[in-house]
N, C-alpha and C positions, 0 to 999 in steps of 0.2 A: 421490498425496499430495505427492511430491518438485516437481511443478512449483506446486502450491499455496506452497507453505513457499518456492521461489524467486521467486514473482511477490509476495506479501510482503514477502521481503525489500528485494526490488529498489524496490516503495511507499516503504519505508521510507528506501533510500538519494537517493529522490529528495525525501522530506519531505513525502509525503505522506500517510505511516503515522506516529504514534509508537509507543512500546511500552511498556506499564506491567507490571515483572517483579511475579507474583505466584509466589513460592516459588522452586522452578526454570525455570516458564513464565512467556513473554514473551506478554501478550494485546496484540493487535495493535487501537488506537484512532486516532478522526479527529475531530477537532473543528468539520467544516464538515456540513451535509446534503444537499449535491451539489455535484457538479463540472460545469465542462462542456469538452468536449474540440471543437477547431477542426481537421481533418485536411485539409488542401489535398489533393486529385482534379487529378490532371495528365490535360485533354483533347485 
């Protein structure tokens, strides 16, 4: 569960999570309905 809650947060610090505090929890929201990711392969 610990690396759940760091890879969230880490979304977050890169702005691509927000978070909307409900009480003392943080739900974790996004406002797009995909991403796409480009990862350059050194051949």
């Amino acid at each position: 569960m610990r690396q759940v809650h760091d890879a969230v947060t880490e979304l977050g610090s890169l702005g691509l999570v927000e978070f909307q505090e409900e009480g003392r929890a943080k739900k974790p929201t996004v406002w797009y309905d995909s991403i796409s990711v480009d990862i350059p392969v050194a051949v």
